[in-house]
N, C-alpha and C positions, 0 to 999 in steps of 0.2 A: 169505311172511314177514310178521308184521305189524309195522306202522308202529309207532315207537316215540318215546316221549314226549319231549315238549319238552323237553328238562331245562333248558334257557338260562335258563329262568324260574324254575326252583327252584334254578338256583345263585345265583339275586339273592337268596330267601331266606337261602341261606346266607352273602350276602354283610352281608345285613343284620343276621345274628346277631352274623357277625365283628365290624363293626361296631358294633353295640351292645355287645357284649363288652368291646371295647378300650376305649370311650368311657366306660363305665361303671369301668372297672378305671382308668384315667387320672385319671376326680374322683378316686376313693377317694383315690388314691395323691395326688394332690396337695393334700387337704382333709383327712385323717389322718396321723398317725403312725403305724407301727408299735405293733401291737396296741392303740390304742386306741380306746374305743368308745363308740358313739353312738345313745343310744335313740329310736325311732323310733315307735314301736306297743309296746303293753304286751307282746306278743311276738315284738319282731322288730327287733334292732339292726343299724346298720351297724360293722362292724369290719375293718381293714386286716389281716390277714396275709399271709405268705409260704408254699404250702404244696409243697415240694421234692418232696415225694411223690406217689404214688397218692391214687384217690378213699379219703376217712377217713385221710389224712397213710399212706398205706403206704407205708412203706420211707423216711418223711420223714429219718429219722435215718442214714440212710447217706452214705457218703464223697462222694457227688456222682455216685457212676457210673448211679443210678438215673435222673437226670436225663437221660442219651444214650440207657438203654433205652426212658424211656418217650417219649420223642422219636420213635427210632426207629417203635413201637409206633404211635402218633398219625399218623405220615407214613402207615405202613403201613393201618392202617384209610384214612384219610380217601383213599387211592387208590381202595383195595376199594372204600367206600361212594360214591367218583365212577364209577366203574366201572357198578356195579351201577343206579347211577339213570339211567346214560345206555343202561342195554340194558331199561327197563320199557316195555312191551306201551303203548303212545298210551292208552288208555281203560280204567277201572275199576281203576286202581293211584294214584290221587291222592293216596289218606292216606298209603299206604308211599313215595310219592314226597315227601310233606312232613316224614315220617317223615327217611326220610334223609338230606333238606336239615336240617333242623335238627339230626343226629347230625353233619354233614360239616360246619357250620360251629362247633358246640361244638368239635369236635376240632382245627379249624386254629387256634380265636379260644387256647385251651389251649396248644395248639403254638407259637404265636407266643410268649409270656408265656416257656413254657419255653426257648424259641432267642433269649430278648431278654435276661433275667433271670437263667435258672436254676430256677425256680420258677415256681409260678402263682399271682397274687394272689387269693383271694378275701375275701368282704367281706357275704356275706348273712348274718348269724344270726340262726336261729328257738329259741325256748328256749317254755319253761311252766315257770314256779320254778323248782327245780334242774335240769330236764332242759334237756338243750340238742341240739340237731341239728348234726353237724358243717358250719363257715363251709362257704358253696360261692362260686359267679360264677353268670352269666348262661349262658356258655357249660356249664356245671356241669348248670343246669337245661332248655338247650337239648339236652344229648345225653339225659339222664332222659325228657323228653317224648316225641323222637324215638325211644330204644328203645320206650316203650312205644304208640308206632304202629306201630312195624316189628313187635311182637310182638301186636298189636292184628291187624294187618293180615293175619298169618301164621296165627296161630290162630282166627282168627272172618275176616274176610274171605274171605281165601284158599278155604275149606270153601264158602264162600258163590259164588263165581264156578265153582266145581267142578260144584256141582249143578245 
C-alpha cells in the first residue's frame, strides 16, 4: 500500500483561504454599504453585495430554500474533497493536492457566509466599459484555481505519472 500524503499541511492551506476569506468579506462589510461601490484600478472595483444564490446569482431569486440546498451541497463536496486529499499516494500528487486544499477551503469559507447570513457576500468586480464580470470573493476565486488544478492535474499530469 503506498504511503499517503501529509494532508495536515494542506489543510493549513485550506485554513488560510478560510481565513482570508472571512477577513476579507468582514472589511468589505464593515467599510461599505450595501451595493455600494469603490474604484480601485481602471478595472476593477470593490463592491459589497449579497448574493443568495449560486455561482452568477443562480436561483438568487428564490424563496430562500436554495440557501439549505446549496448549504447542503457545499457540506457535501467539502467532505468528498477532505476525503479524497487524505487517501493521495505521498509523492507526485502535490498540485492536485493543492488543488483541493484550495477547492476545500473556498467551499467551507462560502459555507460559513451561507450558515451565518443566508447569502454569501462578494465584493470583487472586474469590468472593461460596459462589460462587467459577475462580483465574486476570495473564496469564489480560491475554488476557480483549485478546479483548474484538480483538472490540470487530471488531464495532463495524471497521463504523465502513467507512462
Amino acid at each position: 500500500m503506498a504511503e499517503r500524503i501529509s494532508w495536515g499541511n494542506w489543510l493549513l492551506v485550506s485554513l488560510a483561504v478560510i481565513a482570508a476569506d472571512q477577513v476579507t468579506k468582514l472589511q468589505v462589510t464593515g467599510a461599505l454599504g450595501l451595493y455600494e461601490r469603490v474604484p480601485v484600478l481602471p478595472f476593477f472595483d470593490l463592491v459589497r453585495l449579497h448574493n443568495p444564490g449560486a455561482a452568477f446569482s443562480f436561483l438568487a431569486g428564490a424563496s430562500g430554500w436554495q440557501n439549505w440546498l446549496f448549504s447542503g451541497v457545499a457540506a457535501v463536496v467539502s467532505l468528498g474533497v477532505f476525503w479524497w486529499l487524505t487517501r493521495l499516494p505521498r509523492s507526485g500528487h502535490g498540485l492536485l493536492a493543492l488543488g483541493l486544499a484550495l477547492l476545500l477551503g473556498g467551499a467551507i469559507g462560502n459555507l460559513i457566509d451561507r450558515l451565518l447570513y443566508g447569502y454569501v457576500v462578494d465584493f470583487i468586480l472586474l469590468y472593461y466599459r460596459d462589460w462587467s464580470y459577475p462580483a465574486f470573493n476570495l473564496a469564489d476565486a480560491a475554488i476557480s484555481c483549485g478546479v483548474v488544478l484538480v483538472l490540470f492535474d487530471g488531464l495532463v499530469l495524471d497521463r504523465r505519472r502513467r507512462s
